[in-house]
N, C-alpha and C positions, 0 to 999 in steps of 0.2 A: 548279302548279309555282312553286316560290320560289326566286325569284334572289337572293344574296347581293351585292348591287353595295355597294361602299365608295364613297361621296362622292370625285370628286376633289380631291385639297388644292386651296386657295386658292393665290393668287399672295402674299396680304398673309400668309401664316402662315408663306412662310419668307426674310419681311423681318426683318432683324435691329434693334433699336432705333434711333431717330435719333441719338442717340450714336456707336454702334457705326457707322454707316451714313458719318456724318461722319468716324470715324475712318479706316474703308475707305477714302474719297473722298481725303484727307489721303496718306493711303501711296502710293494707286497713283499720284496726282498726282507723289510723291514719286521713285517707280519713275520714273517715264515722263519725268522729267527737270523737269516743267513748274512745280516750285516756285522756280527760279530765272527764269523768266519771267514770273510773275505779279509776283515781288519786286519785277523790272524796270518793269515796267508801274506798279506802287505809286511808284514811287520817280518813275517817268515823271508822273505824272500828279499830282503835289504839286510838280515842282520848275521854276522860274522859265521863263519862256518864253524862248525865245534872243534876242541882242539885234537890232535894226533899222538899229542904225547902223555905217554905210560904215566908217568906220574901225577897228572892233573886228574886221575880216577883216584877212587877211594879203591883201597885193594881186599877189603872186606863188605859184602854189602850181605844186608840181611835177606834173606827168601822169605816171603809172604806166604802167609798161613791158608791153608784152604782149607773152608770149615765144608763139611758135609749136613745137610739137614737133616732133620728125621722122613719127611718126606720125600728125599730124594733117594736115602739108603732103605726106602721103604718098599719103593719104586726100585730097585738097585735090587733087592734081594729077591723081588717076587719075580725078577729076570734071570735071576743066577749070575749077575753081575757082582760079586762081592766089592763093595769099597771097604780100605781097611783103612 
């Protein structure tokens, strides 16, 4: 009795060229947003370190407001978490 079995394909045979492969990589990078974070990172990582010295700060800066919702102090209270 002869069995006709066909090889399974390889994994490498339906690799597309390293070209094609890099261009893949390029788009979906592109899709997924993460070309402007590399950009950043590029740009981050060429550009002057910030300075050390006391006076190149502002020596007042304002604190931001942190609003509480009604839904959250609603939630906040029905735990006995008081936000004030």
């Amino acid at each position: 009795m002869t069995t006709s079995r066909r090889p399974a394909p390889l994994f490498s045979d339906e690799l597309g060229t390293p070209a094609e492969m890099a261009a893949d990589g390029r788009e979906a990078s592109r899709n997924l947003g993460l070309q402007g974070r590399l950009e950043r990172a590029a740009q981050a990582a060429v550009a002057p370190a910030p300075s050390l010295h006391y006076d190149d700060y502002p020596a007042e800066v304002g604190k931001r407001e942190i609003r509480v919702s009604d839904a959250a102090a609603r939630i906040a209270n029905a735990l006995h978490l008081h936000l004030d």
